[in-house]
VOLO-429346 format. One record per residue: y, x, z of N, C-alpha, C in turn. Coordinates in steps of 0.05 Angstrom, whole numbers, plus 5000, padded with zeros to 4 digits. Layout:
BEGIN
YXZYXZYXZ...
This chain:
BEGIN
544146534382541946434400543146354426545346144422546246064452544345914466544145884493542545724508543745384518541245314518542045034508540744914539542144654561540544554576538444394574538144294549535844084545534444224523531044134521529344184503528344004492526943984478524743794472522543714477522543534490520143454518518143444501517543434476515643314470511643384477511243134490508443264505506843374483506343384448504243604434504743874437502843914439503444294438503844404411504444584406503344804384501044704369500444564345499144544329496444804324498844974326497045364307495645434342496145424367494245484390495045324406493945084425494445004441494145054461496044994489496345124512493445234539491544994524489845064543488045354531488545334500486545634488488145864490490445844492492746094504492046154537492446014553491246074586489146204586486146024562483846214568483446404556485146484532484746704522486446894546488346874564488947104583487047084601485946854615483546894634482247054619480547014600478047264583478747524588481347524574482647824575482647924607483047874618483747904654480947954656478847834659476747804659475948124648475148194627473848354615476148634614478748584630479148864635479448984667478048764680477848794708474448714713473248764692470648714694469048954716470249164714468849324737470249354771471049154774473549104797472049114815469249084813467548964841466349214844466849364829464549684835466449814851469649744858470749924873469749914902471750104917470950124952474250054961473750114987476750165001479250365002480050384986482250714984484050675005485950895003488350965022488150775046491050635046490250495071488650185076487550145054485249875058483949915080481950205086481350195110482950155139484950165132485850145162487449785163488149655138489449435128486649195140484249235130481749105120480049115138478949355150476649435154477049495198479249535204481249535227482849355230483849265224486049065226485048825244485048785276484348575287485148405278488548345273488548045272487947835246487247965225485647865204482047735213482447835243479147715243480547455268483647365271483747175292483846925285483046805258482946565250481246365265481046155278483446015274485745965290486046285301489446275313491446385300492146185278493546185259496746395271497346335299499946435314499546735312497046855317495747165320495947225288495047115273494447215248497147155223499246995237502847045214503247175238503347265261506047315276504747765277503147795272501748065273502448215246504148095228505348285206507448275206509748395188511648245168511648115135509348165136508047995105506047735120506447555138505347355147503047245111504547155103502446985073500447185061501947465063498447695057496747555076497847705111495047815121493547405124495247315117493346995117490946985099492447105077490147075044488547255056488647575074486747725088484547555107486147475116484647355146482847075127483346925107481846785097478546985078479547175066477547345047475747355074477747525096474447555124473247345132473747065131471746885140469946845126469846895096468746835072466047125059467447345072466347605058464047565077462047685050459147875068460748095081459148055106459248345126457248475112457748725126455648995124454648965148450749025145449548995163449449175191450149415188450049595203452849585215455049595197457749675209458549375214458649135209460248905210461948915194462649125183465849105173466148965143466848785125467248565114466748785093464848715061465548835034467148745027467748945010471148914993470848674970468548604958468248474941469148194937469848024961471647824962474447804955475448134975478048154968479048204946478048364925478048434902478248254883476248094886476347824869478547674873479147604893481647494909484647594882484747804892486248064873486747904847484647914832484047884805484647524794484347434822485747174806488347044814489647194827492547264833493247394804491947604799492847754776493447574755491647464747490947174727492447034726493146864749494646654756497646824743498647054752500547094750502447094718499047174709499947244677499746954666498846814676499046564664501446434663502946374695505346344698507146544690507246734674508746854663508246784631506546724624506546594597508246274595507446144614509045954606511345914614513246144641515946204642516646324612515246564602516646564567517646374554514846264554515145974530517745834532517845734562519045494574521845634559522145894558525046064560526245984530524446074515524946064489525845734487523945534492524345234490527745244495527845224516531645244521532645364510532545644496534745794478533745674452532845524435532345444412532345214414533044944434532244724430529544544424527344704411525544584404522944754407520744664403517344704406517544874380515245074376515345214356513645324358512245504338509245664341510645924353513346014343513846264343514146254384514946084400515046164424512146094440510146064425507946054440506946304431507146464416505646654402507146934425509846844413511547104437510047184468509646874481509346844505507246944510505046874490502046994489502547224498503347294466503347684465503947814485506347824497507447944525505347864548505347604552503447674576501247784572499147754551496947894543496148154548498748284535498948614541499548684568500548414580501548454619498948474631496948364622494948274641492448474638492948614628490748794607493049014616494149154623495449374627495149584642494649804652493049944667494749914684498149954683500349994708499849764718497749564712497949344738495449334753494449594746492049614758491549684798494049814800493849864830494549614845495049404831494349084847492349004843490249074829486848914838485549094856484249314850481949454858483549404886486549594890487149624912487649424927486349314950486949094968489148994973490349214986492449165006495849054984494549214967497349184957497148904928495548714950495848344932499448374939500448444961501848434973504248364957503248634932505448604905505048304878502848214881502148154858502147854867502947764899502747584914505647424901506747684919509947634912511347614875509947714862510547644830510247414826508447354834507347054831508946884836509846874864511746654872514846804858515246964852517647074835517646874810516646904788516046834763515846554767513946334788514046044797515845944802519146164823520546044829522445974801521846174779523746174759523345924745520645884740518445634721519945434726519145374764520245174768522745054755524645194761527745264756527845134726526645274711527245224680525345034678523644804688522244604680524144444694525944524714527644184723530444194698529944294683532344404653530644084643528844004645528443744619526343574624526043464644525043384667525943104675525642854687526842654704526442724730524542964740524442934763526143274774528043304765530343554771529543684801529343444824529543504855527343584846524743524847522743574854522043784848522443924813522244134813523844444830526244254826528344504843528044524870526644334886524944344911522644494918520344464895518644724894519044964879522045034871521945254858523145444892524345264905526845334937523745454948521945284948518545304967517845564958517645604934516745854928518046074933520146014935521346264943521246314970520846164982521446215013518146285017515746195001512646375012512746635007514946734971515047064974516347174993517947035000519647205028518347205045516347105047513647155074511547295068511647415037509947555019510847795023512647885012514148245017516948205006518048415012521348425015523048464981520648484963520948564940522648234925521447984938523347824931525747744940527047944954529547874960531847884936530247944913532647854891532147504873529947374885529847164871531647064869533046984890535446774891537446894860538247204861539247174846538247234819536247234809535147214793535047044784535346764798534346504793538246424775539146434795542946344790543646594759541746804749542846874730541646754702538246744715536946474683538246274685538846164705540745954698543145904676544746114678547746204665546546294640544046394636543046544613541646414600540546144603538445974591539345754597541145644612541145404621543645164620544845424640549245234640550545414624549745664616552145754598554445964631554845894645556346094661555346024687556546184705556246214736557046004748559145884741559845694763560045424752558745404726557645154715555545094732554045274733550945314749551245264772552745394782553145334811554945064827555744904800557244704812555544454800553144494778551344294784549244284802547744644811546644574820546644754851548244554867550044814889548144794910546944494916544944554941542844704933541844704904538944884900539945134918542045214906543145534909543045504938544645374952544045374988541145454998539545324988536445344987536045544987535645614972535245944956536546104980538346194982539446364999539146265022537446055034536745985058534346205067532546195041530146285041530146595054533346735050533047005072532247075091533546765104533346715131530546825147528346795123525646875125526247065133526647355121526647615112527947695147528847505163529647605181528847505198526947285202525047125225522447305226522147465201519547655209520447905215522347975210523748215217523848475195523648265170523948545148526348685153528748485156531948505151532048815176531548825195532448865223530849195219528449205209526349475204528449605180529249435172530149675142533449705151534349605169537649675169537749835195535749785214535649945242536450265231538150335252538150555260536750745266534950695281534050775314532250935292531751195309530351455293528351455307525951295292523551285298521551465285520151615296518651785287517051805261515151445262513251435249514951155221517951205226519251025202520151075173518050875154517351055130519650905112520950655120522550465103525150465115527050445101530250405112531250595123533650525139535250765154534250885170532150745185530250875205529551145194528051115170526151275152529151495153531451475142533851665141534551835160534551675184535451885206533551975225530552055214529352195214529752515204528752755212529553015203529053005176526252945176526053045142525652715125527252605137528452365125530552405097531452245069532652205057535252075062536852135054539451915063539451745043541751545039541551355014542051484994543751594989545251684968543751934954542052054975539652224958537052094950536551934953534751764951535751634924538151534927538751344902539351484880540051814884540452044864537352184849535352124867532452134852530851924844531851634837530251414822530851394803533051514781532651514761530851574741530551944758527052024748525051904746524651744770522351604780524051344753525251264751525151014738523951124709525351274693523851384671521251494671519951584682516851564693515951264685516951074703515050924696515450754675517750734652517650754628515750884615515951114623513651294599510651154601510951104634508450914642507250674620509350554611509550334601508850314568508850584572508150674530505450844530505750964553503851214556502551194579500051044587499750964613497951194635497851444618495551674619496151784646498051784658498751964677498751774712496951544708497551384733496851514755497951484782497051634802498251584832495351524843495251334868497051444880498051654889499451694909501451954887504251984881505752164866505852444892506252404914508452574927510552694916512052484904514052504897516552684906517652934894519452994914523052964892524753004912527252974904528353084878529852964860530253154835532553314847533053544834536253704834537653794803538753854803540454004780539453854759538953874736539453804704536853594723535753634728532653544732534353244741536053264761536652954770539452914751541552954738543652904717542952834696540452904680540152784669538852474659536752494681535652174685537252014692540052124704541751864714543251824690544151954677545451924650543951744638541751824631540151574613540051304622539051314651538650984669541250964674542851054676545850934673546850754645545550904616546950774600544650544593541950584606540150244596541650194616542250234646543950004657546949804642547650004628549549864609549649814591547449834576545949654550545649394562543949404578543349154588546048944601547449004612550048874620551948764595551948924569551948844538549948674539548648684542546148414527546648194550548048244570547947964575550447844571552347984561554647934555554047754526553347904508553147834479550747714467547847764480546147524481544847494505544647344525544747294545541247334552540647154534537547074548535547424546536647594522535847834522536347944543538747884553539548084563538348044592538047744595537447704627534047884629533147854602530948074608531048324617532848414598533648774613535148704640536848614645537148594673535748594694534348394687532048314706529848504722529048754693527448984709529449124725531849204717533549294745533049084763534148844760533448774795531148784817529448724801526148694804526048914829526649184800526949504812528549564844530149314843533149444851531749554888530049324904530049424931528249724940526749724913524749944915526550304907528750144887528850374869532250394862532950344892535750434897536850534911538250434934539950504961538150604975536650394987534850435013532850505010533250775029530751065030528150995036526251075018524050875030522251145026520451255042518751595050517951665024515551465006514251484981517151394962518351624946519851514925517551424902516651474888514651234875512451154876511650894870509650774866508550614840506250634828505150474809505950234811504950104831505049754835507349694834510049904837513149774842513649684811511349774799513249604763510749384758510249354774507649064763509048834762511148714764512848614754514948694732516348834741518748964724516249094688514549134692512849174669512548964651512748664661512248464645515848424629518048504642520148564633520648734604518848894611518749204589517449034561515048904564514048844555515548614530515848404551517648204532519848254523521548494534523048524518522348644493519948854491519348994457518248754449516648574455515548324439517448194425519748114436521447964424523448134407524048304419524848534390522948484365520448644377519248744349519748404327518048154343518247914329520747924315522947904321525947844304525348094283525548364282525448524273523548604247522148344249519648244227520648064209522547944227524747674209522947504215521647444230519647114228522147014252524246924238524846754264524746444265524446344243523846044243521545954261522145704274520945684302517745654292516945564276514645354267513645624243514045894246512446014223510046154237508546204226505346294237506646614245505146724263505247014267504547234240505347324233505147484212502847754217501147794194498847954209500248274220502848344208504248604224504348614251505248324267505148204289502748234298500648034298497848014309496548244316496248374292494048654299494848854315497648934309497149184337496848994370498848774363498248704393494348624402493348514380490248514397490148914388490549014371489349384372490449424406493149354413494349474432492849414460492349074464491348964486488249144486486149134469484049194464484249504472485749684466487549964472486949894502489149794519489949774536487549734567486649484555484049394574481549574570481449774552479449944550481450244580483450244576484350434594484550324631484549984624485749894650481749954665480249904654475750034658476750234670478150404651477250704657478750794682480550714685481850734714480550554730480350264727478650254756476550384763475350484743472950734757474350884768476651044776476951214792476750984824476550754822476950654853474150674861472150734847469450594859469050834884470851094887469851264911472251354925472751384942475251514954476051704938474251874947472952204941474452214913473852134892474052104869477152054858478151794875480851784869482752074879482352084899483552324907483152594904481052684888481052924867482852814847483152594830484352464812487052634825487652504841490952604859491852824845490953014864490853274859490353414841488753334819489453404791491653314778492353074786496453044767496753184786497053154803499853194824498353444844498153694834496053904855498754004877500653894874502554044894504153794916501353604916502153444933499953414963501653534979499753465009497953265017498553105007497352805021495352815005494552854983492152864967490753064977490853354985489253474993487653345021490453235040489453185062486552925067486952835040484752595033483152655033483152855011480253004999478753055030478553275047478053395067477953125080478952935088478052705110475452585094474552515076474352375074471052565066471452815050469653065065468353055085469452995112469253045133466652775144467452525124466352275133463952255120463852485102460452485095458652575111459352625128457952715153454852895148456453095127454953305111455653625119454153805131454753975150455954155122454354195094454954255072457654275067458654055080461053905059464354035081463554165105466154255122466654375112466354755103467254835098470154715072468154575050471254485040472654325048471954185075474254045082475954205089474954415107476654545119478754705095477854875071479954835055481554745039480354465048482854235039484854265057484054175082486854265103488554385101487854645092488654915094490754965071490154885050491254785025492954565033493354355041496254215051497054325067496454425086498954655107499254875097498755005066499855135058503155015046501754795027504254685016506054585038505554465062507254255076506554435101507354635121506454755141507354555164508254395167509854185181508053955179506253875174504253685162503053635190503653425209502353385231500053365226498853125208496152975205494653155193495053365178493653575168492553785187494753855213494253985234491753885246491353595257490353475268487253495249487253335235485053355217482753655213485653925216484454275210483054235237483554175259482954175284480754085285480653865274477253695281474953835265475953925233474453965227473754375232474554435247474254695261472154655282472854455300470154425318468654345313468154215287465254155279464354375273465454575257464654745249463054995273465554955295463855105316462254965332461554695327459054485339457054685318456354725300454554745283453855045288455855185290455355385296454155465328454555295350452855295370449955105362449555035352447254875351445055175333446955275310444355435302443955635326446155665343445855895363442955855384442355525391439955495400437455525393437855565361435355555336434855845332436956015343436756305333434956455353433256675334430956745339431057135356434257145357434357435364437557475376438057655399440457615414441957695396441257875375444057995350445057765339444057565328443957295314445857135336444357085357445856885387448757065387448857285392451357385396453957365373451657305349453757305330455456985327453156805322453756525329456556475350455256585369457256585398460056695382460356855374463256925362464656675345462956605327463256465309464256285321462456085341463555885348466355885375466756175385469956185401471156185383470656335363472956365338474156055328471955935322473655655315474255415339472555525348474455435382477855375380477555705389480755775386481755745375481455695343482955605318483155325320481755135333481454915335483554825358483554965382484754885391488555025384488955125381491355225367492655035339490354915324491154715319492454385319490054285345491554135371494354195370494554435397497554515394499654475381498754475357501154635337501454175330499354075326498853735321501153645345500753715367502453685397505753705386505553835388509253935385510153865361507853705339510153545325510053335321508653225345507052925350508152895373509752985395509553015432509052685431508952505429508152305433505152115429503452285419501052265411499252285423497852085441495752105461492852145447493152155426490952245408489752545400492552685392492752975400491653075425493452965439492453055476489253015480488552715456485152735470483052825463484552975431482053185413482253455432485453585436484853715457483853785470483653595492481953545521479753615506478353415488475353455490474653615480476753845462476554155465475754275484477554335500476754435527475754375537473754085534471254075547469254165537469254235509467154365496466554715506469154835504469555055519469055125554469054905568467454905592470554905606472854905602475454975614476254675624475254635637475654375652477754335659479754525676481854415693483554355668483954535642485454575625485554265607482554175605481953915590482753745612482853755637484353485650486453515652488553765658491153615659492653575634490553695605491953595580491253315573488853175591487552855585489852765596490952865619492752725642495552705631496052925611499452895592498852585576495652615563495752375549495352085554494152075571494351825588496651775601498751895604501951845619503051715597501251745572504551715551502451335540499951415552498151065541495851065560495750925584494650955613491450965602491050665578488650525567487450605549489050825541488250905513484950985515482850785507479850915519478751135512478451205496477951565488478651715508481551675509482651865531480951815557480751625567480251505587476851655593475451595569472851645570471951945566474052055551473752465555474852445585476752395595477652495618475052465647473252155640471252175656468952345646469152355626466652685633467352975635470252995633471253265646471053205672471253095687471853065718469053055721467952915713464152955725463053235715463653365696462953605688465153805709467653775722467453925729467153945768467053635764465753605797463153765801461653815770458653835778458754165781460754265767460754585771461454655799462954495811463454535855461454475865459954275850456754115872454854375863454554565844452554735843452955065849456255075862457855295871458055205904456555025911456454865939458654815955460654705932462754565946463354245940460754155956461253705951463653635949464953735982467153565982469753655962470253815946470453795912470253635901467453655896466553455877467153155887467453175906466952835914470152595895471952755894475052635887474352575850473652825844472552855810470952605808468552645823466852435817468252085820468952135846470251795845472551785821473851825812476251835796474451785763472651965759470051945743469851685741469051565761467251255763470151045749471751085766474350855759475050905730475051085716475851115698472850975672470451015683468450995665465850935688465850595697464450585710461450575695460350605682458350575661457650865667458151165676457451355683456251505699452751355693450551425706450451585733450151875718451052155734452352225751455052035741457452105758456351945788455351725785455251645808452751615821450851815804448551925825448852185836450652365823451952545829454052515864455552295860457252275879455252225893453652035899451452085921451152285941448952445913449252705933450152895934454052895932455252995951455052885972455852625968456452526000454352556013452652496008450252676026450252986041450453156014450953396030453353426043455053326042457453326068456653226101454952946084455452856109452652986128450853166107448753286127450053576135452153616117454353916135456153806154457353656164458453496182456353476207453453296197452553346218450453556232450153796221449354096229451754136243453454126231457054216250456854156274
């Protein structure tokens, strides 16, 4: 099965399915296994991607809305869904239902252009049109598009990000192998250079196109490396121009930096952090993770939004590398001895390679990191099983051994890809999901309990609160968990002063009263403990403060407003607790009959929050009673 540069142009299709009833049979399929896509909500970080994100609402200043990421071509396809989405009437904030859809025909598109990169593939390694490479191409993408592991690219917004960049991955390849038999060679090898340079403005995941592209070549096309590269040397210039991207937005510079940034979840940054990974431990636990999401790929039962993944050791990490060591050298055989196979198995290593090698990245796995590399898995068992049937003559019908499991399998599959997007239709929901795979992972508890908290169900604290409690058991170091125990403590003792006004007897009032110092104190000791592993967090400083303004400890809530405003002058929260500590505690000197006290509180009050009524009917009359003690004097 050597590869040949020319095919057979000939414009009929496939007699047994033609090209346009192969497309719509994957649209259908896409269709009816993303049929409940629109019942989802916003998970993980969509809210803060979607729903926050100013510069998705700065259209049409196109300069605010590429220059405000390092994925410029997402937040564009973002910033287009918000001109287009229904708002919510009450909140403004855009339904998800545009973006979603958005999602779903990216998804589509993708599998389509992955059907006819197959085809095109087979055309060049066989010389000619045949039923058997339209049927292959079907089958694999079919089962691609209908797959549950590609499910955390629809429901989930944010992460088109992945399914963006496949797209122009798989286009740039099309291209590539359509200027193989073609009169117009430039043109195609011109927009295959284009496409590559929009994923590099997509996410960092295509920084292996280029060479992905120079190995189908050698594997489908010229027969070696530097055949390829000496017909087609400016494409290749092109191609590796397209980096250039990766470092005008500043992917290159975030992931090689040094500089030990607190909140750095990608690259070296992310390393020389304390409880950072180095490379080499990082690259010593993806083997696990790589066999995971194999099993993924047979066995799709165990999907899960967030792993908290932690490091393998002993047999646990020797042995996964043993295994992904020797498919790494299976595959390096297959492209030795049949190339075009082999460029398949290669290919999911590279795919894999930025996610799921060297460079330490905080989350060792993710679902979406094989929504590509899955269409890999895929075509490679398709084209096994096919040979392995013996139908290899180009022009023989699919054999019914062939046909039926793949529709049993697809039909299998899109019934599983339903049942998982129902876990997106609630936060709440996904993230119990979490924590049932994965119960010894922090970040899932810490969900559960926020998101508890946003039901704004007095019912519903107490379990937030032992959600908290439950990730700072596992993770005692868990800033955002601290923070979170904290808030939802003083609600708890909000609630607990409120029944204290409802209560009908001082045994009851007195008891309340305990209740609510008690989580006071626990609340604010939480703060604290949020402080010292945050010291840069003017956010901490301003749940604090308005601690101690709840507690009546005024001086204590301003000079902890005052730590936080040193470190972000504007930060308005801060700004706006600090003016009602200072008027709350100007007003405790104006009714202990000391104005000229009050008078500094109050003005400082006003500058900070001129909108504050009190404060400056208050300052009044001090200055009044001074200036009528001045003149008795």
């Amino acid at each position: 099965m050597a590869p040949t540069n020319t095919a057979n142009t000939s414009s009929s299709d496939d007699a047994s399915l033609p090209t346009w009833a192969a497309l719509l049979i994957l649209t259908i399929a896409g269709i009816i296994a993303y049929a409940n896509v629109t019942q989802a909500t916003y998970v993980y970080d969509d809210r803060e991607r979607v729903m926050t994100e100013t510069s998705i609402r700065a259209l049409p200043d196109l300069g605010e809305v590429l220059g405000a990421t390092r994925r410029p071509a997402v937040n564009l396809s973002l910033a287009l869904n918000y001109v287009i989405s229904p708002k919510d009437d009450t909140t403004g904030n855009p339904e998800p239902i545009v973006f979603q859809l958005t999602n779903l025909i990216i998804h589509i598109a993708t599998a389509c252009a992955l059907f006819a990169l197959i085809r095109r593939s087979l055309y060049l390694v066989r010389g000619s049109r045949g039923t058997m490479q339209t049927w292959v191409a079907l089958a694999a993408s079919l089962l691609w598009v209908v797959h549950p592991l590609t499910t955390q690219c629809v429901p989930y917004i944010i992460q088109r990000g992945e399914s963006m960049a496949a797209l122009c991955y798989v286009l740039t390849l099309l291209a590539l192998a359509k200027s193989a038999s073609t009169d117009q060679r430039r043109r195609w090898l011109l927009l295959s250079v284009a496409l590559c340079g929009a994923g590099m403005l997509t996410k960092a995941t295509m920084v292996t196109a280029p060479i992905a592209a120079l190995l189908y070549d050698r594997c489908f096309m010229s027969g070696t490396f530097m055949r390829a590269l000496g017909l087609r040397a400016v494409y290749y210039v092109g191609l590796a121009g397209t980096w250039i991207l990766l470092a005008v937005t500043g992917v290159i510079q975030g992931i090689f930096s040094t500089d030990r940034a607190e909140n750095a979840s990608v690259g070296f940054s992310y390393a020389a952090r304390e409880d950072g990974l180095s490379s080499f431990e990082y690259f010593l636990a993806q083997p696990e993770v790589i066999l995971h999401y194999l099993r993924l790929v047979v066995l799709p039962t165990a999907l899960c939004l967030d792993y908290g993944w932690t490091p393998a050791s002993g047999m646990r990490m020797i042995m996964p590398l043993i295994v992904v060591s020797l498919l790494g050298l299976g595959a390096l055989y297959l492209l030795w001895k049949k190339p075009p196979l082999g460029f398949v198995a290669a290919l999911f290593f590279l795919i894999l390679g930025p996610t799921s090698s060297f460079i330490p990245i905080q989350d060792l796995a993710y679902d979406h990191r094989m929504y590509l590399p899955l269409a890999c898995v895929i075509t490679f068992g398709i084209t096994i099983c096919w040979r392995w049937l013996g139908t290899r003559e180009s022009d023989a019908p699919p054999p019914l051994e062939f046909l039926v499991p793949v529709i049993i399998g697809a039909i299998g599959l899109a019934t599983m890809t339903l049942m998982r997007n129902a876990d997106y239709r609630d936060p709440l929901v996904m993230w119990r999901d979490v924590v049932m795979k994965r119960p010894d992972n922090p970040r899932g508890h810490l969900h559960i309990g926020t998101h508890l908290m946003r039901e704004n169900s007095v019912a519903l604290l107490p379990d937030a609160r032992k959600a908290f409690e439950k990730a700072l058991e596992l993770r005692p170091d868990y800033a955002e968990a601290h923070l979170n125990h904290g808030a939802v403590l003083g609600s708890l003792a909000d609630v607990a002063t409120i029944e204290r006004s409802n209560a009908t007897t001082d045994e009851k009032r007195e008891q309340l009263d305990r209740v609510a110092a008690t989580y006071y104190r626990l609340s604010v000791k939480a703060f604290k403990r949020y402080i010292e592993l945050k010291p840069n967090s003017v956010f901490g400083y301003t749940q604090l403060g308005v601690t101690y303004v709840r507690l009546r400890r005024f001086d204590d809530a301003i000079d902890t407003l005052d730590q936080g405003l040193a470190i972000r002058p504007r930060f308005g929260q801060a700004k706006s607790a600090m003016a009602v500590a200072l008027t709350m505690r100007a007003t405790n000197s104006l009714n202990a009959g000391d104005p000229a006290e009050a008078i500094p509180d109050y003005e400082r009050a006003i500058s900070l929050n001129p909108d504050l009524a009190d404060a400056h009917r208050l300052l009044g009359v001090a200055r009044q009673q001074v200036a009528d003690r001045d003149a008795d004097g």
